[in-house]
N, C-alpha and C positions, 0 to 999 in steps of 0.2 A: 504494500500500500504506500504513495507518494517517492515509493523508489528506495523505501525502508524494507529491511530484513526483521525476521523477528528479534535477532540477535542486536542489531541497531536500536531496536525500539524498545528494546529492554535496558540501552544504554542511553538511550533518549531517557529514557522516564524513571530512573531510579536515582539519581544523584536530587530530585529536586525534592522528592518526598521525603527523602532522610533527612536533610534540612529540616524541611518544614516539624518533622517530628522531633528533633531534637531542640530546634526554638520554641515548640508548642510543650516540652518540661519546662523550658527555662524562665518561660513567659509564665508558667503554674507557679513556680519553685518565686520567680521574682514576686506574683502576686500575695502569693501566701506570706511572705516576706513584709513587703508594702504595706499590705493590706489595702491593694487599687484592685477598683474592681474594673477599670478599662484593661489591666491587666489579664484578670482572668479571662474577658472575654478576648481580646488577644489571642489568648491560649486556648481558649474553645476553638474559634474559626481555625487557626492553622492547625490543632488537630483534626477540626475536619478535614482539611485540604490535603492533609498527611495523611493520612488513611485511608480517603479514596483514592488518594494519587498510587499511595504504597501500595493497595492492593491489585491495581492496575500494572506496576513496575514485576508484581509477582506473576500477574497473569502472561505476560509479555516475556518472563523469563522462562517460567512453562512452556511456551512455545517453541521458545531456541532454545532448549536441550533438545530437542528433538534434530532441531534443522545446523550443529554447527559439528564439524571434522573433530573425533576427540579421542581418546585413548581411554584408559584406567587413570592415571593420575589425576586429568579433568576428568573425570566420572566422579572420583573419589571426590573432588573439591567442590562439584557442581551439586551432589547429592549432600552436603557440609551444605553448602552454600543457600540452597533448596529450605534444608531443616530449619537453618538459622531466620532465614525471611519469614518462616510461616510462625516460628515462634514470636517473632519479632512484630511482625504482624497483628498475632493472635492477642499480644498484652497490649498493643495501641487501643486496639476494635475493643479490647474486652472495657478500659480507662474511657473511651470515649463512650460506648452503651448504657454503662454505669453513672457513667455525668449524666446523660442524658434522662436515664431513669428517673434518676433524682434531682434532675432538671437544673444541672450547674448549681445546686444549693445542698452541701451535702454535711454531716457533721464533723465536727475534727478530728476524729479516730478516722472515719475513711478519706475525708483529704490526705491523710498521713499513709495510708496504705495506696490511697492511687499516686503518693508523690516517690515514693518507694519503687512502688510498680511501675512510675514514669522514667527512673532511677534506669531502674531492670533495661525497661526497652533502651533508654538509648546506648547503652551497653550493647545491646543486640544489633541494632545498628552499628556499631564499629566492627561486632565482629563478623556481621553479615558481611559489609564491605571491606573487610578484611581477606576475606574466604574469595569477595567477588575481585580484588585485587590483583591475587597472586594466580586464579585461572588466567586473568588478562596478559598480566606482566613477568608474571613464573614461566606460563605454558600457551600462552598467545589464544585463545580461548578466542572462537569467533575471528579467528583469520583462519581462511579455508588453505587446506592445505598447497597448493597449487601457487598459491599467492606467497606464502612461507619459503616454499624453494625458489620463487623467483626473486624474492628479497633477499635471500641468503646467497645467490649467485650475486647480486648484486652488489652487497656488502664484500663479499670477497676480490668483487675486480677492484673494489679501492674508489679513490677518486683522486683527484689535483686539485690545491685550492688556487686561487688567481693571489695573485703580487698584491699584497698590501692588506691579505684577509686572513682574520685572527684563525691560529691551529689551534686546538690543544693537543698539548702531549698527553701522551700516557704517564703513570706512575707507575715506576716498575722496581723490583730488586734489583741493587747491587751487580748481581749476575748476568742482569740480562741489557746487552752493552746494544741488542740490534734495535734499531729504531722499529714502531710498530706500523704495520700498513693500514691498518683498519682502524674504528673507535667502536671500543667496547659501550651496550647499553648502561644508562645510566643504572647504579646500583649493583652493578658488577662487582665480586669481591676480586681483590686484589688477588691476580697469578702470575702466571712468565707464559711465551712463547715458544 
């Protein structure tokens, strides 16, 4: 749809919901603080916006495990990754339900357990995008295979910079005297050639 992949639009639409979810604690946590009540409502709307956006980012991500090139490694990270969203997910929806029930007017033992339990998710949220991180930038998750080998030939012919355009060097051992042809991804640990 619009020339998007399901794996794209699962990259379209999760980075803004996490946000939204973790300002819609911080807007609860500052209201409870304050004692502003434009705050909490703050914190109402961008939970709502977080949670339908979120559950959308998960629908989106269901779709591309199906449709992207992967092994066991991303199996293992996307099925991590998978568990993590719906828990993650599952204590937003449950925080927001709960307001709603009790209609953003609730007593102070349970503000104190949804702020906890707000606590909880964004937690879930780092380590959702955590899990959703190192499929991308460990294991290239949603680069189709075909396209991997042609960037990997391509990194290996090198390239030439023009006169006057900054290099960087590599940082290498002691040992290793021969100048490097390539540049390592960033986050690369340090090795030799």
């Amino acid at each position: 749809m619009l020339g998007y992949d399901a794996p794209r639009w699962h990259a379209l639409l999760n980075d803004f919901p996490a946000a939204l979810l973790v300002v819609a604690v911080f807007f609860d946590l500052a209201a409870a603080a304050g004692k502003r009540e434009s705050l909490k409502w703050a914190s109402a709307w961008t939970l709502w916006a977080g949670v339908l956006g979120g559950w959308a980012a998960v629908v989106a991500g269901e779709l591309a495990e199906s449709s992207i090139d992967h092994g066991e490694a991303i199996h293992e990270l996307m099925e991590q990754h998978e568990r993590r969203a719906l828990i993650t997910m599952s204590i937003f929806t449950a925080i927001l339900v709960w307001k709603m029930y009790r209609r953003f007017a609730m007593p102070r033992v349970e503000e104190l357990v949804m702020h906890v339990l707000g606590i909880f998710g964004v937690v879930g949220v780092l380590y959702t995008g955590a899990a959703g991180g190192r499929m991308m930038f460990e294991h290239a998750a949603g680069i189709p295979t075909h396209t991997m080998e042609a960037e990997i030939q391509n990194r290996a012919a090198g390239h030439e910079h023009m006169e006057g355009e900054e290099h960087d060097e590599h940082e290498h051992g002691a040992a290793d005297t021969v100048k490097a042809t390539h540049v390592d991804p960033p986050g690369t640990p340090p090795h030799k050639h």
